[in-house]
Gaussian input, Z-matrix of N, CA and C with variables (Angstrom, degrees):
# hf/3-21g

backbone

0 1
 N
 C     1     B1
 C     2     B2     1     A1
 N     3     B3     2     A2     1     D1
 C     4     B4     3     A3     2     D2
 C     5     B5     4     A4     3     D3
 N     6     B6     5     A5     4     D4
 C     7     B7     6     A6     5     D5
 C     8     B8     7     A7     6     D6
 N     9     B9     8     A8     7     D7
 C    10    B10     9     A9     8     D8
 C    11    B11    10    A10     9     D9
 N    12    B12    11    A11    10    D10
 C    13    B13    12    A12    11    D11
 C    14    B14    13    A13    12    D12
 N    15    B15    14    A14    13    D13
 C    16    B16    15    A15    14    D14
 C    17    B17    16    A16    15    D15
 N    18    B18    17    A17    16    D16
 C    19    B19    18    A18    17    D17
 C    20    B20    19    A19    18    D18
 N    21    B21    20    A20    19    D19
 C    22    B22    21    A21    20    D20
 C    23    B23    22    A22    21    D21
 N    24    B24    23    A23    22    D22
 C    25    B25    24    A24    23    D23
 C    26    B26    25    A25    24    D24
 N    27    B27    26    A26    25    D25
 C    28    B28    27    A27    26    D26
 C    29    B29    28    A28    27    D27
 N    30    B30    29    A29    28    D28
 C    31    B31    30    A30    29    D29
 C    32    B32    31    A31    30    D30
 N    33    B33    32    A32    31    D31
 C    34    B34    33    A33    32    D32
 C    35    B35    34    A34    33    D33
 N    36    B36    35    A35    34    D34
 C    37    B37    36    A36    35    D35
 C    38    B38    37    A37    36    D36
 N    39    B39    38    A38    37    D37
 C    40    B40    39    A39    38    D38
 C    41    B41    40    A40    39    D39
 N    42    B42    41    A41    40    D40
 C    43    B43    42    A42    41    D41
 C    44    B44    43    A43    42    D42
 N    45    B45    44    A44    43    D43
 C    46    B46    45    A45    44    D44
 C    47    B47    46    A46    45    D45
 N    48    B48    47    A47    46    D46
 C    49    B49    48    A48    47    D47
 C    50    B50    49    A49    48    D48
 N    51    B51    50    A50    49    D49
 C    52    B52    51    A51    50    D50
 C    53    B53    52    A52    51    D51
 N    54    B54    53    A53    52    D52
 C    55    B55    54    A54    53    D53
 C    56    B56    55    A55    54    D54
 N    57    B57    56    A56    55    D55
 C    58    B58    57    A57    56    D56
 C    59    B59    58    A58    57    D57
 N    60    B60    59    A59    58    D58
 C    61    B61    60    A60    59    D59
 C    62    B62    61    A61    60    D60
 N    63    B63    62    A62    61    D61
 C    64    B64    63    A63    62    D62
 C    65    B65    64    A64    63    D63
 N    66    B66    65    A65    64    D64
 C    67    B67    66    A66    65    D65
 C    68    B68    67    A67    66    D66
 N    69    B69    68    A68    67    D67
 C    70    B70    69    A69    68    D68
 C    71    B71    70    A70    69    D69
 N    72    B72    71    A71    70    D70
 C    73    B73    72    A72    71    D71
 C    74    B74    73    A73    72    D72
 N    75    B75    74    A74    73    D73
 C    76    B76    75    A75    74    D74
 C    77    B77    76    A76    75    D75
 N    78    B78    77    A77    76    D76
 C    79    B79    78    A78    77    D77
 C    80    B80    79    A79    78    D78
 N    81    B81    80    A80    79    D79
 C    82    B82    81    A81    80    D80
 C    83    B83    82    A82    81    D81
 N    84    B84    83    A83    82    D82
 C    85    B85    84    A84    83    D83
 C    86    B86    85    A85    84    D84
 N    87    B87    86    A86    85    D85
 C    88    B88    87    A87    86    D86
 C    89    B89    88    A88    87    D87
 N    90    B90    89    A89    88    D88
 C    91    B91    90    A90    89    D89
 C    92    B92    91    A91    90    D90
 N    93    B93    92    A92    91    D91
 C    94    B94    93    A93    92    D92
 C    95    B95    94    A94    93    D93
 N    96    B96    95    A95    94    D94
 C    97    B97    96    A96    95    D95
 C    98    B98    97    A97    96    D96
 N    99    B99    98    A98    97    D97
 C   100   B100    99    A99    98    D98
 C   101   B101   100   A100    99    D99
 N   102   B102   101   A101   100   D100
 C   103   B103   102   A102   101   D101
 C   104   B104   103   A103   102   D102
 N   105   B105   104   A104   103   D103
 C   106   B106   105   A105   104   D104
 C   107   B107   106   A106   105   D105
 N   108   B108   107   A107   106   D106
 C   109   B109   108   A108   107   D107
 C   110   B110   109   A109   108   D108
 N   111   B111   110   A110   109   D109
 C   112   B112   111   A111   110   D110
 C   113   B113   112   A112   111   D111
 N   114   B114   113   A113   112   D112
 C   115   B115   114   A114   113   D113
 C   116   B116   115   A115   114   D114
 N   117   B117   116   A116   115   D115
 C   118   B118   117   A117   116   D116
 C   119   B119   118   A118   117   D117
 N   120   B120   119   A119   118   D118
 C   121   B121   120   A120   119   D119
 C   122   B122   121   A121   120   D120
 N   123   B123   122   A122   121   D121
 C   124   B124   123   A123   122   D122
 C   125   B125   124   A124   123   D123
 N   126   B126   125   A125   124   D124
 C   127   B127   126   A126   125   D125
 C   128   B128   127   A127   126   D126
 N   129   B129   128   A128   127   D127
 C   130   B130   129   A129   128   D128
 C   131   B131   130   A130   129   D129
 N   132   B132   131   A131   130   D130
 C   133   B133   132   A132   131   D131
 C   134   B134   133   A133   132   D132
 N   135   B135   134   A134   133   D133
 C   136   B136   135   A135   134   D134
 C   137   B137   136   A136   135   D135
 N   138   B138   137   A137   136   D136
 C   139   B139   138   A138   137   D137
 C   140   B140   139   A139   138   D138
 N   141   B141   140   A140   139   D139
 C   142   B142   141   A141   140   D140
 C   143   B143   142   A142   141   D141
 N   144   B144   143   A143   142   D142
 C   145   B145   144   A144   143   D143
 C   146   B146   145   A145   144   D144
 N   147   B147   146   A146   145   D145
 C   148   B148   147   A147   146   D146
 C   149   B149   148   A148   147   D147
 N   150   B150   149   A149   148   D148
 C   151   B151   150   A150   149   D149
 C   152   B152   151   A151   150   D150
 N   153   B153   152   A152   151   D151
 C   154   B154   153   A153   152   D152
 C   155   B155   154   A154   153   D153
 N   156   B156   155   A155   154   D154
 C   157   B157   156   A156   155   D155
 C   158   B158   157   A157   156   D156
 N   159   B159   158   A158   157   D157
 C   160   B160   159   A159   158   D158
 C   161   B161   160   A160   159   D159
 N   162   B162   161   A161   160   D160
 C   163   B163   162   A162   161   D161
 C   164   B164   163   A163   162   D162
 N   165   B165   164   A164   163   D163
 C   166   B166   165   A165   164   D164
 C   167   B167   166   A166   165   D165
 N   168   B168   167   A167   166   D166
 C   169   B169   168   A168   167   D167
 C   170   B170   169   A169   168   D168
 N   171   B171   170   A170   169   D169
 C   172   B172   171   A171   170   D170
 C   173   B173   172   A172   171   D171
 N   174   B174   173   A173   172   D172
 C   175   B175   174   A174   173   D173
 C   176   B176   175   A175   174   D174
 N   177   B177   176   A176   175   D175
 C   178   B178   177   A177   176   D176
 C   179   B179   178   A178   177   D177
 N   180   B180   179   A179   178   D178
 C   181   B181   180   A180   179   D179
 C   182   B182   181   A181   180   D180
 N   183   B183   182   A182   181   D181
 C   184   B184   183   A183   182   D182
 C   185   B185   184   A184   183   D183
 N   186   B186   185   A185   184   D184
 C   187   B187   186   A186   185   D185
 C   188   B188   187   A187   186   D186
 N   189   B189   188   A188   187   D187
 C   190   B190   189   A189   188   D188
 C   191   B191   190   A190   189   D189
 N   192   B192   191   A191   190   D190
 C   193   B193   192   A192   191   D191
 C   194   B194   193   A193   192   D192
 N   195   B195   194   A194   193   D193
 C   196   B196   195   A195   194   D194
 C   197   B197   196   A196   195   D195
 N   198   B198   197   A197   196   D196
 C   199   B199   198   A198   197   D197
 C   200   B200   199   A199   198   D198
 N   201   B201   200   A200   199   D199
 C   202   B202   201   A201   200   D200
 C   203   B203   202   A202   201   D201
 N   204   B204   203   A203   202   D202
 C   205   B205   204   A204   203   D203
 C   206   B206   205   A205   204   D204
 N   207   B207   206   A206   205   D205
 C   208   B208   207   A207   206   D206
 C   209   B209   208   A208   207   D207
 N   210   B210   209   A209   208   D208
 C   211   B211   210   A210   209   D209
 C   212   B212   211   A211   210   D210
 N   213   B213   212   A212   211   D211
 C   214   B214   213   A213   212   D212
 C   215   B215   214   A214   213   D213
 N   216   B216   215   A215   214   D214
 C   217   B217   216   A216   215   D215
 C   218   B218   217   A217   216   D216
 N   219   B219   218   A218   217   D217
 C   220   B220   219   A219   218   D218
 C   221   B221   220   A220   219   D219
 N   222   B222   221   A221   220   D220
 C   223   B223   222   A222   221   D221
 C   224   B224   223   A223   222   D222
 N   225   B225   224   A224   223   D223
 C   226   B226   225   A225   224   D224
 C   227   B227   226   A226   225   D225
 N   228   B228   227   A227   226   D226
 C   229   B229   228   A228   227   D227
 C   230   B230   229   A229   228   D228
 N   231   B231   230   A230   229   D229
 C   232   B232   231   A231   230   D230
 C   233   B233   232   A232   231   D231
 N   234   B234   233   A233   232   D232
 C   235   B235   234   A234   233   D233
 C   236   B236   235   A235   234   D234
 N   237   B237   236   A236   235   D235
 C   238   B238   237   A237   236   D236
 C   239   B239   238   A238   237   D237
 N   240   B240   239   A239   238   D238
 C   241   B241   240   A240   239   D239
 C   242   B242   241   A241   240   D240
 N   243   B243   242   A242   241   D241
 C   244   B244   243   A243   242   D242
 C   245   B245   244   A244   243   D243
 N   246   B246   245   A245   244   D244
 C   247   B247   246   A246   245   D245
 C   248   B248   247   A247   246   D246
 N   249   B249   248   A248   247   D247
 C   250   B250   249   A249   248   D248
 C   251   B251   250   A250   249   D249
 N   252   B252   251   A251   250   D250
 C   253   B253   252   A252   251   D251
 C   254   B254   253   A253   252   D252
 N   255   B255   254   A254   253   D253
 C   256   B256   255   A255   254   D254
 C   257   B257   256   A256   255   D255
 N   258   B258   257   A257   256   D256
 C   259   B259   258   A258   257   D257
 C   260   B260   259   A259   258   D258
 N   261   B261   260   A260   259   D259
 C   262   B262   261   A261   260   D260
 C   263   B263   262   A262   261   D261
 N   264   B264   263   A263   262   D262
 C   265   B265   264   A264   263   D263
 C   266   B266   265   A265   264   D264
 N   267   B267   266   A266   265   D265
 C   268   B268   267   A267   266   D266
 C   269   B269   268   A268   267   D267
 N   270   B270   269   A269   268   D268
 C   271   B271   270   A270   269   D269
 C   272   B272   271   A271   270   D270
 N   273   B273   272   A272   271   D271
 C   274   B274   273   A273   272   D272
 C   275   B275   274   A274   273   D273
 N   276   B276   275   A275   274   D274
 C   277   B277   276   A276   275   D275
 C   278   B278   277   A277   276   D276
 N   279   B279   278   A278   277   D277
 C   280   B280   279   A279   278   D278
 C   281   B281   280   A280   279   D279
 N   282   B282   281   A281   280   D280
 C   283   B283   282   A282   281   D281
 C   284   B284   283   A283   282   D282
 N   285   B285   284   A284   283   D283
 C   286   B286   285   A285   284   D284
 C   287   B287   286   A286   285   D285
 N   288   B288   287   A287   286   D286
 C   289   B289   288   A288   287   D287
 C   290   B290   289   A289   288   D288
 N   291   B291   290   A290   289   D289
 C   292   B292   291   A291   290   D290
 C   293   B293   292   A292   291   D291
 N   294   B294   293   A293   292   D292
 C   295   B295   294   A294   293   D293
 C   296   B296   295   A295   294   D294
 N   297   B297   296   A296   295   D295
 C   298   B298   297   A297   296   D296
 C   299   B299   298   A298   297   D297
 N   300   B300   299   A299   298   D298
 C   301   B301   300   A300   299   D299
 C   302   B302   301   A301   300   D300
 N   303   B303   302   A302   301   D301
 C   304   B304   303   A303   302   D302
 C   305   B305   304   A304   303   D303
 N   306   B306   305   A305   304   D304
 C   307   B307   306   A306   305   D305
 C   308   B308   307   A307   306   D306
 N   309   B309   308   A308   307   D307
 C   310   B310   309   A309   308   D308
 C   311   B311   310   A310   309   D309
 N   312   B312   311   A311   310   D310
 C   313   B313   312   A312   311   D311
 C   314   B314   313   A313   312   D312
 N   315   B315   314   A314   313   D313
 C   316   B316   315   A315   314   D314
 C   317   B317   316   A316   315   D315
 N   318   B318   317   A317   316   D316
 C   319   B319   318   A318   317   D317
 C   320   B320   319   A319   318   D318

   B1=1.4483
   B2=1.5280
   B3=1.4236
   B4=1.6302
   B5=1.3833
   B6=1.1032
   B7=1.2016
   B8=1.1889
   B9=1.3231
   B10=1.6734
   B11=1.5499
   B12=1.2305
   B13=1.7168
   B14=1.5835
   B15=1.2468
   B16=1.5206
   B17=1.6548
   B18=1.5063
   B19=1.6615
   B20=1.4589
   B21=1.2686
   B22=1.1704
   B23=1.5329
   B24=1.4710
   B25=1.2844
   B26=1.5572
   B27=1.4606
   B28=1.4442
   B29=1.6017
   B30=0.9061
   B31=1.4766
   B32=1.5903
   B33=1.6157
   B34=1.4197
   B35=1.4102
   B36=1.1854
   B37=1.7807
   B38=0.8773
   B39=1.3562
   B40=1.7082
   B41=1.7477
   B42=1.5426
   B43=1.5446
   B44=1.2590
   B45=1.4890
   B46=1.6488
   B47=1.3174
   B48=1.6861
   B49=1.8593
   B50=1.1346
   B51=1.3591
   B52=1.4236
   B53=1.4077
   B54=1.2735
   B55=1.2516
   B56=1.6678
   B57=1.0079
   B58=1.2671
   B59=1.5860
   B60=0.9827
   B61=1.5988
   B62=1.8519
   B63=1.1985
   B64=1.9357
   B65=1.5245
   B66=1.4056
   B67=1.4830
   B68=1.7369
   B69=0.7893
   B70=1.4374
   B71=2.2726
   B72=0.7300
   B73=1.8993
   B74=1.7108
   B75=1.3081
   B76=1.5154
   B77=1.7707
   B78=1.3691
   B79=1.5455
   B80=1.4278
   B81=2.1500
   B82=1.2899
   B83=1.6490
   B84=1.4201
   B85=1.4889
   B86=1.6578
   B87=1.1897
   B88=1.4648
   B89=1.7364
   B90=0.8130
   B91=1.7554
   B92=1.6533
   B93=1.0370
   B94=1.5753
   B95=1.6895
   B96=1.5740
   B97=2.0132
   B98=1.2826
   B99=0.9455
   B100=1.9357
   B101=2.1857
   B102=1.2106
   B103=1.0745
   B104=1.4722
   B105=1.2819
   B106=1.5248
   B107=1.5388
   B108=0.9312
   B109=1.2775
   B110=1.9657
   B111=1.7430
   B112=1.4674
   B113=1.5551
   B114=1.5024
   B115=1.5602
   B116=1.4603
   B117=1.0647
   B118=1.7662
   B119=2.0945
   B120=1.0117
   B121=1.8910
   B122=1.3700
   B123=1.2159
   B124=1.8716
   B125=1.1741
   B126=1.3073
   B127=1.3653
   B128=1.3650
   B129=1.5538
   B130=1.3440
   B131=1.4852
   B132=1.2543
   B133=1.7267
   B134=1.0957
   B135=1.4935
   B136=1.3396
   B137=1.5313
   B138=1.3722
   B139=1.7305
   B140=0.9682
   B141=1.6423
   B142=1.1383
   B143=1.7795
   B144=1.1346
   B145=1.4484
   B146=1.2783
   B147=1.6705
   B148=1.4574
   B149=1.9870
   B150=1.5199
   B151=1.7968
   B152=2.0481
   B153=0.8713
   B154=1.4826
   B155=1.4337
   B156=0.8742
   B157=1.3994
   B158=1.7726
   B159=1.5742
   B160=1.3930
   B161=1.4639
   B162=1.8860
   B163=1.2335
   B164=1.6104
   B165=1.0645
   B166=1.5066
   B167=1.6267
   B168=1.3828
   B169=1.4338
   B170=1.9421
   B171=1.2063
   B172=1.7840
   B173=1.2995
   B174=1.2169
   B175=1.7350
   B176=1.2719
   B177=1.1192
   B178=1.5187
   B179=1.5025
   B180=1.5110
   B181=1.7830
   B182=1.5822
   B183=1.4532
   B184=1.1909
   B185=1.6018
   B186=1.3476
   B187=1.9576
   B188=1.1490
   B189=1.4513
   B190=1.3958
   B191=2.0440
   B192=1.0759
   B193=1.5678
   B194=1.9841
   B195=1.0968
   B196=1.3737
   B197=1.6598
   B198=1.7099
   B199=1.5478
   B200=1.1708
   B201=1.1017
   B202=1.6086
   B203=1.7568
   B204=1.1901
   B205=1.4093
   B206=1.4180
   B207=1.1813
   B208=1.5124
   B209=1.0959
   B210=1.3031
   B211=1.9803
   B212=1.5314
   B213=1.5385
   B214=1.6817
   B215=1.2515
   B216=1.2672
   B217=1.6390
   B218=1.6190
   B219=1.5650
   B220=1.9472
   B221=1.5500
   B222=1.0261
   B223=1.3141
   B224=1.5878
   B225=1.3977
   B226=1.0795
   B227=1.5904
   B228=1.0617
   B229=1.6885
   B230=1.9043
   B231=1.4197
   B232=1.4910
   B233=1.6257
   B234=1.0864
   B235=1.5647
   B236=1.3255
   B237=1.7478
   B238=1.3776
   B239=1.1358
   B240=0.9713
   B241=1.5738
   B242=1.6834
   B243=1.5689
   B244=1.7364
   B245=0.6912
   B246=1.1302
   B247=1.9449
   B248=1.0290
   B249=1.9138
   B250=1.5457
   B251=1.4250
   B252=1.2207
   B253=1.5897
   B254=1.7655
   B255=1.2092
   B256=1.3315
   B257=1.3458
   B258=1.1379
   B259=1.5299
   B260=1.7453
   B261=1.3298
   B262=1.7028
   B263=1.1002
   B264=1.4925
   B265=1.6771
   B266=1.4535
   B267=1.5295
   B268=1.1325
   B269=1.9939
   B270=1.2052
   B271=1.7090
   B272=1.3708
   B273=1.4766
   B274=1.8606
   B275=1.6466
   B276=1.2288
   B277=0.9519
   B278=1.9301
   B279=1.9228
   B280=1.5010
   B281=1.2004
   B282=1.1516
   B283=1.6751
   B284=1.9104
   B285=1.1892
   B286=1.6790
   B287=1.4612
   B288=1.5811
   B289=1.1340
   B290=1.6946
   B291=2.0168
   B292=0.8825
   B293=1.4498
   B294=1.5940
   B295=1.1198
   B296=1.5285
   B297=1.5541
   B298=1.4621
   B299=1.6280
   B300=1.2807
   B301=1.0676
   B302=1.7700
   B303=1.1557
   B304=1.7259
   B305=1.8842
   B306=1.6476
   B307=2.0506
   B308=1.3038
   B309=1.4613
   B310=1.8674
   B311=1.1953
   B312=1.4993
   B313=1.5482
   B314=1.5202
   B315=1.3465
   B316=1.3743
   B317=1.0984
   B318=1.4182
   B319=1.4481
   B320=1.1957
   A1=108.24
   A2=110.20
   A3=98.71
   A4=120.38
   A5=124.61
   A6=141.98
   A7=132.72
   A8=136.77
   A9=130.82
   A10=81.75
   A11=106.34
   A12=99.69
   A13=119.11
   A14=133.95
   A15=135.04
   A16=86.89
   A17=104.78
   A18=120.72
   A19=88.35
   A20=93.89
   A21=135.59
   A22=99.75
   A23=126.45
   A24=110.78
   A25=100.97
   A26=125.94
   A27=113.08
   A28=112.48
   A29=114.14
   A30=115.87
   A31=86.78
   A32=113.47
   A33=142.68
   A34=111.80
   A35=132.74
   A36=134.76
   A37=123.36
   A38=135.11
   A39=131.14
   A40=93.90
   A41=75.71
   A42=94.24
   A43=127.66
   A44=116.92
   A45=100.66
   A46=109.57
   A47=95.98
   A48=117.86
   A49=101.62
   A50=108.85
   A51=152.47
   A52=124.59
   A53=103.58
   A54=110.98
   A55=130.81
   A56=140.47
   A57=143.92
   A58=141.00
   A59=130.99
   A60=120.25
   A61=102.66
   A62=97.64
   A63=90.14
   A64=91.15
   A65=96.77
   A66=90.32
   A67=114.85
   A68=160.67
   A69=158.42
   A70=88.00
   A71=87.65
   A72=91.57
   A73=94.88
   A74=121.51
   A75=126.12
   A76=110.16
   A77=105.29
   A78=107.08
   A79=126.92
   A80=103.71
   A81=108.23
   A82=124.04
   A83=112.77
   A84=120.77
   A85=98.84
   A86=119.68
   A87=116.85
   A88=115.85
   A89=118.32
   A90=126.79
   A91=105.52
   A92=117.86
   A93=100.08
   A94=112.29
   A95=88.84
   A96=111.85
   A97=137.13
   A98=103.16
   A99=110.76
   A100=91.75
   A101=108.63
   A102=134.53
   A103=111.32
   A104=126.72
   A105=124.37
   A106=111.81
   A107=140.45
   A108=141.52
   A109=101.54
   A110=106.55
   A111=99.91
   A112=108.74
   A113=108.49
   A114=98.81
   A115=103.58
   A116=120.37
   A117=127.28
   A118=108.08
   A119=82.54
   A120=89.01
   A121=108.77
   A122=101.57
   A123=107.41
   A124=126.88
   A125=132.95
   A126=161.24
   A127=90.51
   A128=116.84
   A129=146.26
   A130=95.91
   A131=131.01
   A132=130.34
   A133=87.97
   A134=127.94
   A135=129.29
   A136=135.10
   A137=100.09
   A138=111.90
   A139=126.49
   A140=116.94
   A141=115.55
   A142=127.03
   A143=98.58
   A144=84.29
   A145=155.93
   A146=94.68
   A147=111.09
   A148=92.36
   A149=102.09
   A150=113.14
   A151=92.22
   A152=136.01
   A153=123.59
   A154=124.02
   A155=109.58
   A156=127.39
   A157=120.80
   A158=96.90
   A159=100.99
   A160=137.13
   A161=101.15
   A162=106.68
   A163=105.81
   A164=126.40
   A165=129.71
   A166=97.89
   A167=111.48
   A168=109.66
   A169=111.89
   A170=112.64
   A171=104.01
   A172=110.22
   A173=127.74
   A174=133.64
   A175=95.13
   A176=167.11
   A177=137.03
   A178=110.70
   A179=97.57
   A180=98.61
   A181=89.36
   A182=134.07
   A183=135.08
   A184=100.93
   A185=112.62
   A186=112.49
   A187=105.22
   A188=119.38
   A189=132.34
   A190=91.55
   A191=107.31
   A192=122.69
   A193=106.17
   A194=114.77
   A195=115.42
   A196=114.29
   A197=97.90
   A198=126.12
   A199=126.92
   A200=122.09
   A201=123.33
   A202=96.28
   A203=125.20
   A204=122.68
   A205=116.77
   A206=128.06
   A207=113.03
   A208=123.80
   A209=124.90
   A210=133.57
   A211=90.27
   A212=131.82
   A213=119.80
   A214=114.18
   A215=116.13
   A216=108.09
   A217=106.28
   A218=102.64
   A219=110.37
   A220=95.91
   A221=117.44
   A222=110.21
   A223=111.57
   A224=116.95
   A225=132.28
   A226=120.44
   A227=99.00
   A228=123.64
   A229=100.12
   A230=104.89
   A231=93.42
   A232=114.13
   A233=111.01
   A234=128.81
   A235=116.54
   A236=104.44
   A237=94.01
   A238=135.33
   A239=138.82
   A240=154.40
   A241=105.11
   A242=105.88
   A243=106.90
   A244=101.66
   A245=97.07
   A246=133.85
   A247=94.90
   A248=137.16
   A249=115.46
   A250=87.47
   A251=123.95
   A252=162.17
   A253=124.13
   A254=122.29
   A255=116.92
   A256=103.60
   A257=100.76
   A258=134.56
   A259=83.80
   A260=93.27
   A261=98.36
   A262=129.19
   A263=117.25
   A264=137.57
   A265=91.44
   A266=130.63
   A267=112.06
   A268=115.38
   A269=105.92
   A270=105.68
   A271=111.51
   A272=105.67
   A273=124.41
   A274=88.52
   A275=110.20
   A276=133.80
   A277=119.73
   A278=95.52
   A279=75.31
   A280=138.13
   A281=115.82
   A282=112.15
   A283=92.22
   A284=129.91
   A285=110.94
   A286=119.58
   A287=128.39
   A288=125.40
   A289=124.58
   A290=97.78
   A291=93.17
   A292=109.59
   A293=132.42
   A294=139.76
   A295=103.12
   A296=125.09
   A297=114.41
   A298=131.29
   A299=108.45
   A300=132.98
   A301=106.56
   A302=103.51
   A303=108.47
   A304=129.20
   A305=84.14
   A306=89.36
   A307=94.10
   A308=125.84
   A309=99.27
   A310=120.54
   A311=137.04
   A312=133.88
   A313=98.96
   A314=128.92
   A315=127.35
   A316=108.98
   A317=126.06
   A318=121.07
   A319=136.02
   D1=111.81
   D2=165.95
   D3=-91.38
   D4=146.93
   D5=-175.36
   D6=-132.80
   D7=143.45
   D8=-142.20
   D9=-144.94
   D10=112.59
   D11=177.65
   D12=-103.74
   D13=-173.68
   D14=-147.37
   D15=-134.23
   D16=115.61
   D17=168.80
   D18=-144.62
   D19=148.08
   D20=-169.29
   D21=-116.21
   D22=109.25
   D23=176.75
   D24=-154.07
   D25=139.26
   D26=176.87
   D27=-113.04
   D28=149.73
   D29=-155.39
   D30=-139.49
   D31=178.15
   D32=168.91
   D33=-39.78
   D34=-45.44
   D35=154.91
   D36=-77.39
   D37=6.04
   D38=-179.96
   D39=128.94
   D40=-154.83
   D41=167.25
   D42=-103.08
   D43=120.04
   D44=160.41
   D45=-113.20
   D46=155.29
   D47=174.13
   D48=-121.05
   D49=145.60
   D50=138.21
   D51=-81.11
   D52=137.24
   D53=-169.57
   D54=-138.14
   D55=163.72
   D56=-171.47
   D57=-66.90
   D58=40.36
   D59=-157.98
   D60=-108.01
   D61=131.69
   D62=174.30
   D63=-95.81
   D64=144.34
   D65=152.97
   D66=-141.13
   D67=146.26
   D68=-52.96
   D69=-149.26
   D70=134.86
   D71=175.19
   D72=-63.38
   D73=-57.12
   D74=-169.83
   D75=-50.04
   D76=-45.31
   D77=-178.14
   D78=-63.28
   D79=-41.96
   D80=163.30
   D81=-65.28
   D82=-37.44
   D83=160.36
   D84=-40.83
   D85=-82.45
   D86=-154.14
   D87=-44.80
   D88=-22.61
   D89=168.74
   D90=-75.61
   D91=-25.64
   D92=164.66
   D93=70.49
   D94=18.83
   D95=159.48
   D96=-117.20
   D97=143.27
   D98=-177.89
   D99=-46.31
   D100=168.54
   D101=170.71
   D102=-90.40
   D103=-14.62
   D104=144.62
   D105=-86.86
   D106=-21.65
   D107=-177.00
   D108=-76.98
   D109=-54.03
   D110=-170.30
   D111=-77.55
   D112=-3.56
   D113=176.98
   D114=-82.45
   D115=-43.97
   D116=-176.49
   D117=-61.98
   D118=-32.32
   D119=166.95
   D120=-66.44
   D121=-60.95
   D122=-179.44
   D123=-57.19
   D124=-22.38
   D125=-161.09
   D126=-78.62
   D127=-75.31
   D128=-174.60
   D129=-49.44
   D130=-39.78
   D131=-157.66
   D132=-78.51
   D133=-58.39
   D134=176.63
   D135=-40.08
   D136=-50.49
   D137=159.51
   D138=-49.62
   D139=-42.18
   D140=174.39
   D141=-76.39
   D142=-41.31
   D143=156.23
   D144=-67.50
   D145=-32.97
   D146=179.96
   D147=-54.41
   D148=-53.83
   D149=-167.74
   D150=-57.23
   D151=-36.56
   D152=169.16
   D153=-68.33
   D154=-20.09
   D155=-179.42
   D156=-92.09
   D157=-3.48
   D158=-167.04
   D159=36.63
   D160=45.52
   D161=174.49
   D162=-102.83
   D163=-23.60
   D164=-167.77
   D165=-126.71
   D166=148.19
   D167=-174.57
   D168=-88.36
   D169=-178.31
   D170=169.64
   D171=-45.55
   D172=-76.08
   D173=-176.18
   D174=-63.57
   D175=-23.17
   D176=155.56
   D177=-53.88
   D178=-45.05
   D179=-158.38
   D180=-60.66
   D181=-54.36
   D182=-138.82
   D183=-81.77
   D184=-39.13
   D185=152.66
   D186=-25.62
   D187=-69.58
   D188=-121.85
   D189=-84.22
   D190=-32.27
   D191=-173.77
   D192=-105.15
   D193=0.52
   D194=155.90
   D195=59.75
   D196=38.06
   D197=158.92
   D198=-116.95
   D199=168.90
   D200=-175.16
   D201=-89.38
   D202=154.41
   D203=169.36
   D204=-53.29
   D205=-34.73
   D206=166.65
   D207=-91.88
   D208=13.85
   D209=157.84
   D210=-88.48
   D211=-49.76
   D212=-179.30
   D213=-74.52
   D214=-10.67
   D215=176.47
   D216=-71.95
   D217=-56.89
   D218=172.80
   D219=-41.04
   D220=-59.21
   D221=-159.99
   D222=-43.61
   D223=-58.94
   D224=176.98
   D225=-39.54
   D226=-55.96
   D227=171.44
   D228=-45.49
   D229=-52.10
   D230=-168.30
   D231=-73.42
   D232=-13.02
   D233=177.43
   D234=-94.00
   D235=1.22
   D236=-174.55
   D237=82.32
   D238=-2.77
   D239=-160.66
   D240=-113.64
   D241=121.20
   D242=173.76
   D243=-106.46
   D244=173.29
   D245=-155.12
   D246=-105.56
   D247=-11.98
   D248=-167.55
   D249=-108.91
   D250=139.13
   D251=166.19
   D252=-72.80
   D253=43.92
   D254=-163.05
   D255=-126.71
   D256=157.37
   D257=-150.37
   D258=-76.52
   D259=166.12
   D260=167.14
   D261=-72.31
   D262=-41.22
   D263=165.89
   D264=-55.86
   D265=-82.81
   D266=-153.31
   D267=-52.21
   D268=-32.95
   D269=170.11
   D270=-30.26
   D271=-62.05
   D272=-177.47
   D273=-34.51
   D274=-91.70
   D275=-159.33
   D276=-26.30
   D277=-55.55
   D278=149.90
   D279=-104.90
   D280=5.89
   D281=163.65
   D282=-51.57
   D283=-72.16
   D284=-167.66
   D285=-66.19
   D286=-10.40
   D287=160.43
   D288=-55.64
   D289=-33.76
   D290=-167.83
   D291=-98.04
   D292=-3.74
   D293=-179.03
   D294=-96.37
   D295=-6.04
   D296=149.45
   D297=-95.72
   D298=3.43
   D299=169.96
   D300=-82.68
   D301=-50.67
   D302=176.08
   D303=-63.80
   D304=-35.79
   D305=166.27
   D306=-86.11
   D307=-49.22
   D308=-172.84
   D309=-67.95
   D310=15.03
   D311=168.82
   D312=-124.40
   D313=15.03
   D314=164.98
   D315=-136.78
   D316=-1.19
   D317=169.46
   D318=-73.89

């Protein structure tokens, strides 16, 4: 069973925590990674969602996954995931900015 436990400790940057999750010996086996390797994967799974989810910002997520913001930005990119943040209306908006922009430089 690996397990990631919850300390509470404040150090020279603030505070960091640790925290609790078991997860099953069979599951970390089945990835066919060291237990430093599937924690540093998971870390990253986490970043990335929390950062899709718009709970944590770029430099949190990229803390949180133990990259520099432009190693989590690639990252992002390969997963597909943008960096621009816009509303649905504003989407509209430039999708026709940008399709009047396209007949007036080919028109």
């Amino acid at each position: 069973m690996l397990v990631f436990t919850y300390i509470k400790a404040v150090g020279k940057a603030g505070i960091n925590m640790t925290f609790n999750i078991s997860i099953p010996d069979s599951v970390v086996l089945s990835t066919r990674q060291s237990v430093v390797q599937f924690e540093a994967e998971a870390k990253v799974a986490i970043a990335i969602k929390f950062y899709r989810d718009e709970k944590l910002s770029l430099g949190q997520s990229a803390e949180l996954a133990g990259l520099t913001e432009f190693e989590f930005l690639k990252l992002l990119g390969q997963y597909g995931i943008s960096v621009f943040r816009y509303e649905k209306d504003e989407v509209s908006e430039l999708e026709n900015d940008t399709d009047l922009a396209m007949r007036y430089a080919h028109g």
